[in-house]
Residue, then its C-alpha position, 0 to 999 in steps of 0.5 A: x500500500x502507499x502512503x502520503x507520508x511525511x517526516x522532517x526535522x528542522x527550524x521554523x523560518x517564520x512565526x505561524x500566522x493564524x487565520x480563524x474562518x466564520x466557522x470556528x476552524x483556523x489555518x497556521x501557515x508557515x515556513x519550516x527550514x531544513x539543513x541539507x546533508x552535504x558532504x562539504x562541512x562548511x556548506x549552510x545549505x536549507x530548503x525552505x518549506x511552505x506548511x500548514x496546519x488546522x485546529x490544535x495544531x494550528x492553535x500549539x504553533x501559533x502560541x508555543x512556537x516561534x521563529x528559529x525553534x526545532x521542530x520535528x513535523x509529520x503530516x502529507x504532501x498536498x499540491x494546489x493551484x491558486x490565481x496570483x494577483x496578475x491572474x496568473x495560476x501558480x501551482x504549490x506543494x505544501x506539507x499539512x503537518x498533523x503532528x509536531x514535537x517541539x525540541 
């Protein structure tokens, strides 16, 4: 069987801003930086991931964590197109992180 699985340790690179729609639910949107493993040692090389996360989760990032903690996050890969605003479509694969342990 295959799954949409997902595991990344690393940093947050920003605070996780908080959306609360009309119905109660809210969205955390951030950014998460992961170190690359390179054979040079003096590299700083990053990836840089966009990720978001719903209800508690969204709630323990927004007030337990911020910019520069360790994290480790699990969640799925999720793809989805948006208009930007010169009307052009713009495809994005973010992590839905599910779970996360704050170092």
């Amino acid at each position: 069987m295959l799954r949409n699985q997902v595991t990344l340790v690393g940093r947050l690179g920003s605070d996780a801003t908080i959306t609360t729609f009309e119905n109660g639910s809210m969205v955390a949107r951030f950014q998460f930086a992961v170190d690359n493993q390179l054979k040079k040692i003096d590299s700083d090389s990053k990836s840089l991931y966009r990720m978001f996360a719903w209800g508690n989760t969204a709630n323990f990032l927004t007030n337990y964590c911020k910019k520069g903690n360790k994290l480790a996050v699990s969640g799925r890969l999720v793809n989805r197109t948006y208009v930007n605003k010169e009307g052009q479509t713009q495809r994005v694969t973010e992590v839905e992180v599910r779970q996360v342990v704050k170092f």
